[in-house]
Gaussian input, Z-matrix of N, CA and C with variables (Angstrom, degrees):
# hf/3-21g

backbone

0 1
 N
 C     1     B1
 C     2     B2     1     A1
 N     3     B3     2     A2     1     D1
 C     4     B4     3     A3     2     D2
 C     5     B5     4     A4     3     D3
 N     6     B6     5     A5     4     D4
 C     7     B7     6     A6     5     D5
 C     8     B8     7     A7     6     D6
 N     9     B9     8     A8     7     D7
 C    10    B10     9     A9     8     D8
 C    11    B11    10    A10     9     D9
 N    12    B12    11    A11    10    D10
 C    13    B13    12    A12    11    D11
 C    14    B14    13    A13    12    D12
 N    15    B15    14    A14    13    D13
 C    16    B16    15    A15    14    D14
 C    17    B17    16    A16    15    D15
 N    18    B18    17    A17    16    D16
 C    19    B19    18    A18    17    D17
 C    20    B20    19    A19    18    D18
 N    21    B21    20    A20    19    D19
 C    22    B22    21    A21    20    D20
 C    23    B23    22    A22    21    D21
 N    24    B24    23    A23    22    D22
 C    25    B25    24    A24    23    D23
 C    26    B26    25    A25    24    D24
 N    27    B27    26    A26    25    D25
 C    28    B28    27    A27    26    D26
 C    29    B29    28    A28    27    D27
 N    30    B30    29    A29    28    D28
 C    31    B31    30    A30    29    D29
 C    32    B32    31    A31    30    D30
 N    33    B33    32    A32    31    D31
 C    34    B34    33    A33    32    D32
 C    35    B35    34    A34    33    D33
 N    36    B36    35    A35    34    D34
 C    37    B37    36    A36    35    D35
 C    38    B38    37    A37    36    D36
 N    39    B39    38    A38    37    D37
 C    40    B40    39    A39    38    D38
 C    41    B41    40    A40    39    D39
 N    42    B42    41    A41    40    D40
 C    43    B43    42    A42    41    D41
 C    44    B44    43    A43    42    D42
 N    45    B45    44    A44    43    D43
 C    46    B46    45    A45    44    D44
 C    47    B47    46    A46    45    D45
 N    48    B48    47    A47    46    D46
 C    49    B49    48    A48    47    D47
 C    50    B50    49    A49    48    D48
 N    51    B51    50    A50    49    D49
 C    52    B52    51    A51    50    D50
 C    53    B53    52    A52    51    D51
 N    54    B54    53    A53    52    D52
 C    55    B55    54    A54    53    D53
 C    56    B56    55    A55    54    D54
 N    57    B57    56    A56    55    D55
 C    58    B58    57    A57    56    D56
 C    59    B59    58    A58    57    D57
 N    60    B60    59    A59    58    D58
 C    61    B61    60    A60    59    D59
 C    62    B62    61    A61    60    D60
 N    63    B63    62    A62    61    D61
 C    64    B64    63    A63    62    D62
 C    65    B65    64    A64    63    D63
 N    66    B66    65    A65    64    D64
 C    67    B67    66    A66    65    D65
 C    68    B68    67    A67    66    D66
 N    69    B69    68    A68    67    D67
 C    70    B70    69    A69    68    D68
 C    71    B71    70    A70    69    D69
 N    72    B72    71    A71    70    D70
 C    73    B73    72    A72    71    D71
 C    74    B74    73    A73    72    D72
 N    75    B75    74    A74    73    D73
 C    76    B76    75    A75    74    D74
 C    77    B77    76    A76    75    D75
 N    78    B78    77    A77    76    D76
 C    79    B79    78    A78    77    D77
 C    80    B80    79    A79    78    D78
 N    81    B81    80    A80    79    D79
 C    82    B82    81    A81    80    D80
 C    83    B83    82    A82    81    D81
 N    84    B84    83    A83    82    D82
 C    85    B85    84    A84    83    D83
 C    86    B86    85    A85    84    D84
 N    87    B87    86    A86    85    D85
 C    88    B88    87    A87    86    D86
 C    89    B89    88    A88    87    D87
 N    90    B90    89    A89    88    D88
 C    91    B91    90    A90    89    D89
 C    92    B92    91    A91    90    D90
 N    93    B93    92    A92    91    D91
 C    94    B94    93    A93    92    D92
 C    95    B95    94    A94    93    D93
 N    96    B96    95    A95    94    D94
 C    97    B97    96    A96    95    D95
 C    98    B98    97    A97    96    D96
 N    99    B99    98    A98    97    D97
 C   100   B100    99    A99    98    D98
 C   101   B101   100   A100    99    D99
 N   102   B102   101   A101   100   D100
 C   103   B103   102   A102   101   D101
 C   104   B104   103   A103   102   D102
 N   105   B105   104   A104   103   D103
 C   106   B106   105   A105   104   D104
 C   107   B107   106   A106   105   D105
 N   108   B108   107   A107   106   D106
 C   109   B109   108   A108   107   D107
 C   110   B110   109   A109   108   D108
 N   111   B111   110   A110   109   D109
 C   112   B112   111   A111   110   D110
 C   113   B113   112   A112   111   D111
 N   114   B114   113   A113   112   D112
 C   115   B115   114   A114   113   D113
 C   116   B116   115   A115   114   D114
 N   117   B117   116   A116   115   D115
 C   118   B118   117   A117   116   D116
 C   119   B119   118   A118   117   D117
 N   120   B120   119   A119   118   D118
 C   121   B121   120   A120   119   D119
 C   122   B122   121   A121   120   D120
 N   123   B123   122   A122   121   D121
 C   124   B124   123   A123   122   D122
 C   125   B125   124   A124   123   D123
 N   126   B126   125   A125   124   D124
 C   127   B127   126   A126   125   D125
 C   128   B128   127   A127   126   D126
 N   129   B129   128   A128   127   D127
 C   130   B130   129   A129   128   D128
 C   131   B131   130   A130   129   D129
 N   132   B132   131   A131   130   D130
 C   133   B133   132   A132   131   D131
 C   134   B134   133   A133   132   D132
 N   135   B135   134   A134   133   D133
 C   136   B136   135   A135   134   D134
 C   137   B137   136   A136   135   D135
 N   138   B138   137   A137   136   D136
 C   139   B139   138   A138   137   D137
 C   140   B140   139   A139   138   D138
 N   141   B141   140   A140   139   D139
 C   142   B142   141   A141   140   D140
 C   143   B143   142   A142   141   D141
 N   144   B144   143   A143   142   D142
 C   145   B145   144   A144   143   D143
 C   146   B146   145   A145   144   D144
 N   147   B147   146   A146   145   D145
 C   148   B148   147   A147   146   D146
 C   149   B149   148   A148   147   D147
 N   150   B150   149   A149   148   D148
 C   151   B151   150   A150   149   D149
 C   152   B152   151   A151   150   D150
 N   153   B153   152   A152   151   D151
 C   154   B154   153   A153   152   D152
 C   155   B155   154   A154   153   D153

   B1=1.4448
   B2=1.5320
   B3=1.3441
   B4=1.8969
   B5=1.8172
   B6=1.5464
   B7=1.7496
   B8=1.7564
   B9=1.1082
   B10=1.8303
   B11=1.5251
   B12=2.0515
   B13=1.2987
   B14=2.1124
   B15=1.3645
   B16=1.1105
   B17=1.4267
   B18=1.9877
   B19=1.4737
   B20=1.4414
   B21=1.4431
   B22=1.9301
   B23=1.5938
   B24=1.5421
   B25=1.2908
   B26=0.8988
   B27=1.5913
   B28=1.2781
   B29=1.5185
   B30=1.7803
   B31=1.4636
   B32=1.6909
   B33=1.7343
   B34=1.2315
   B35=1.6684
   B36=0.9657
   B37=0.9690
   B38=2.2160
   B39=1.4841
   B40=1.0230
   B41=1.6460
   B42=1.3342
   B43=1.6551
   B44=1.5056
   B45=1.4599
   B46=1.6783
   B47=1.9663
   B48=1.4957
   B49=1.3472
   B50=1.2836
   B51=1.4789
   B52=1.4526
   B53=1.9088
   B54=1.0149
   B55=1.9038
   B56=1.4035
   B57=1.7007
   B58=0.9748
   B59=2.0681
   B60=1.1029
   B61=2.2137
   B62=0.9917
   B63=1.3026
   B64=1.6818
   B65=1.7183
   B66=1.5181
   B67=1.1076
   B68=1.3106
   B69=1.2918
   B70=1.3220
   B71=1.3230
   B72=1.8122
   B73=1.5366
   B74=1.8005
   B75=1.0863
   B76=1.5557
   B77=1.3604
   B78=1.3982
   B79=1.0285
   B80=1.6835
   B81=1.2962
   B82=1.6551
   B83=1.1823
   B84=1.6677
   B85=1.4756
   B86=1.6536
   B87=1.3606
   B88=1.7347
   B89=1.1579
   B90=1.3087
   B91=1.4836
   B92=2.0009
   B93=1.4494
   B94=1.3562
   B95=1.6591
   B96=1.5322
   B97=1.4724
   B98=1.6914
   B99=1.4598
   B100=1.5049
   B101=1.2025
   B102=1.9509
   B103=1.3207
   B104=1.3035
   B105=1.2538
   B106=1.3462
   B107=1.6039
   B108=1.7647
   B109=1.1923
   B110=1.7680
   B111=1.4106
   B112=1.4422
   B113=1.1200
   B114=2.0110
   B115=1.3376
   B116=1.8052
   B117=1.3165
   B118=1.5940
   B119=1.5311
   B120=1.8770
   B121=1.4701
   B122=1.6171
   B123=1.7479
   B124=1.2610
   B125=1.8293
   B126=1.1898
   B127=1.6918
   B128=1.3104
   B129=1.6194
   B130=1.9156
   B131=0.9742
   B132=1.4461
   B133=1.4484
   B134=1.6990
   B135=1.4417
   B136=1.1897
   B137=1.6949
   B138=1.2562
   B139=1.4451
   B140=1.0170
   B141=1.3003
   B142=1.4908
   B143=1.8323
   B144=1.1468
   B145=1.7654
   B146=1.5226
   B147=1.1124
   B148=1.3266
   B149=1.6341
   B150=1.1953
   B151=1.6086
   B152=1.3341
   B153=0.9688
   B154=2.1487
   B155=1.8204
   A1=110.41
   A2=96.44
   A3=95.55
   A4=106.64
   A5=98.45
   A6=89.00
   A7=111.09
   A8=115.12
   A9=117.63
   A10=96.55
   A11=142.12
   A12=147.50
   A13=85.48
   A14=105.52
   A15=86.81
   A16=152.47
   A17=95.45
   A18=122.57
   A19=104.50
   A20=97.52
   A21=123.80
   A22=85.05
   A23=119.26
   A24=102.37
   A25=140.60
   A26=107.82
   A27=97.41
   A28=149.48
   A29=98.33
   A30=117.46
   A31=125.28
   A32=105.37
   A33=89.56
   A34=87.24
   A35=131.92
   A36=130.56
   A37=116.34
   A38=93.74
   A39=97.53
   A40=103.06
   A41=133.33
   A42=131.23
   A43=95.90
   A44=124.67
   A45=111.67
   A46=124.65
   A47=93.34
   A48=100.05
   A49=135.36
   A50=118.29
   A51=119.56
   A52=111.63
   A53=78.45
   A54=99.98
   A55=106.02
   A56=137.61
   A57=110.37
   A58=154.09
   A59=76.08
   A60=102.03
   A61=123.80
   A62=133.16
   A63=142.40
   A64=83.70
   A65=119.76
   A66=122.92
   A67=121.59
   A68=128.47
   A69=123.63
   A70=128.73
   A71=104.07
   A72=104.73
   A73=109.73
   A74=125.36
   A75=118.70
   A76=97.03
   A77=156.22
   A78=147.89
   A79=100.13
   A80=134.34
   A81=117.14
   A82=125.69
   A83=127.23
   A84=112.38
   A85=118.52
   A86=113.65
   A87=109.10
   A88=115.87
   A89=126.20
   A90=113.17
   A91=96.60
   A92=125.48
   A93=97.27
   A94=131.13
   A95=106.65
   A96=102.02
   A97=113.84
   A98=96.67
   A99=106.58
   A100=100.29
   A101=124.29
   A102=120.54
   A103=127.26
   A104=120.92
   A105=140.47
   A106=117.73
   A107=109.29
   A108=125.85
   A109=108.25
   A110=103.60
   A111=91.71
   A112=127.07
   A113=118.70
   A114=143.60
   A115=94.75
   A116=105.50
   A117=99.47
   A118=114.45
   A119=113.16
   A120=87.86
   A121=137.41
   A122=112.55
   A123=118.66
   A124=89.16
   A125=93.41
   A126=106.66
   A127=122.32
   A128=95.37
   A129=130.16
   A130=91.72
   A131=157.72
   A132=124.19
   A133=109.83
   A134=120.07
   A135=108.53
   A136=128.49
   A137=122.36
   A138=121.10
   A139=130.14
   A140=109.44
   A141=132.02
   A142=95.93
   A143=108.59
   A144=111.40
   A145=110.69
   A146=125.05
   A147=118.41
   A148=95.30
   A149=117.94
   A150=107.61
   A151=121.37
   A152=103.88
   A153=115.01
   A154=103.02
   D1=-37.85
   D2=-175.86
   D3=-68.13
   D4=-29.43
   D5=171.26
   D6=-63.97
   D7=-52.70
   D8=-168.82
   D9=-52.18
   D10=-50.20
   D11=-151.74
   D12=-70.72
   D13=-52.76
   D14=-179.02
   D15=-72.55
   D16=-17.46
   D17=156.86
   D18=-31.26
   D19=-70.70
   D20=-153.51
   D21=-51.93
   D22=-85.02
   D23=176.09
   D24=1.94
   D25=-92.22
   D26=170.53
   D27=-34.98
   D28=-49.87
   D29=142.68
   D30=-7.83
   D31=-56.75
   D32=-153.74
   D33=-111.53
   D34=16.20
   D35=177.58
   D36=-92.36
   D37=-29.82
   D38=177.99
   D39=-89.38
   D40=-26.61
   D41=172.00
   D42=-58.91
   D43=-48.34
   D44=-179.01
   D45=-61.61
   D46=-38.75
   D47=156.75
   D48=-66.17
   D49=-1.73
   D50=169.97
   D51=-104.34
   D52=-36.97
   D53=-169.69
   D54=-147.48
   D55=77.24
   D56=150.81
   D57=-73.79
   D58=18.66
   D59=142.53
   D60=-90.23
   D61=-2.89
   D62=-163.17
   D63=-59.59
   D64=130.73
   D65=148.16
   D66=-55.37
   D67=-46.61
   D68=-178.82
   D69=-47.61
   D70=-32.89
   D71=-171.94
   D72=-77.04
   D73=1.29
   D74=164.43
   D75=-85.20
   D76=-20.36
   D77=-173.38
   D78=-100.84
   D79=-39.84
   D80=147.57
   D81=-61.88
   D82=-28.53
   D83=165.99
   D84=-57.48
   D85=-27.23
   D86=177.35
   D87=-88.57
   D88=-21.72
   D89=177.69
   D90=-87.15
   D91=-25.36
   D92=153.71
   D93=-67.00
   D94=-14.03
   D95=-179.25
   D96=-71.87
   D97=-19.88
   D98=-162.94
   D99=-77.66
   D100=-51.75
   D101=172.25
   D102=-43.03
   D103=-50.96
   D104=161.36
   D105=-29.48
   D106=-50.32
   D107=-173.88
   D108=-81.44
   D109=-19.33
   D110=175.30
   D111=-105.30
   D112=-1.50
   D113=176.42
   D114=-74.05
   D115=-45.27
   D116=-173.20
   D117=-73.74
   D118=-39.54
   D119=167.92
   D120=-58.80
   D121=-15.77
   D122=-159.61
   D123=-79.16
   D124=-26.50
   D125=-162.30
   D126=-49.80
   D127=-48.35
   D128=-179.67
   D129=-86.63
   D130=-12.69
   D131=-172.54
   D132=-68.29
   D133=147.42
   D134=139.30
   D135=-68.57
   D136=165.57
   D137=168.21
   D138=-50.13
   D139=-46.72
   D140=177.91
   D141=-54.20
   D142=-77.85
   D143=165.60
   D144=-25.30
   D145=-48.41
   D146=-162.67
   D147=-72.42
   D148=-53.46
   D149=-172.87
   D150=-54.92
   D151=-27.87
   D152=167.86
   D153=-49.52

């Protein structure tokens, strides 16, 4: 997962460096928010949680 957060990154970092108006890059900033958002739930789980 930490490889794909840093893909996106990069990703959206180079759409801001070309065009930062690029419509697209609000639609790569959320699918990095989302990665982000699902690295942290795996993050906080306890173990016990994880086996559920």
């Amino acid at each position: 997962m930490n490889k794909q957060i840093e893909a996106k990154r990069k990703e959206m970092y180079a759409v801001y460096e070309k065009d930062p108006n690029d419509p697209n890059l609000l639609i790569i900033s959320q699918s990095l928010d989302n990665l982000l958002n699902q690295l942290d739930r795996i993050s906080n789980k306890t173990p016990i949680q994880r086996k559920i």
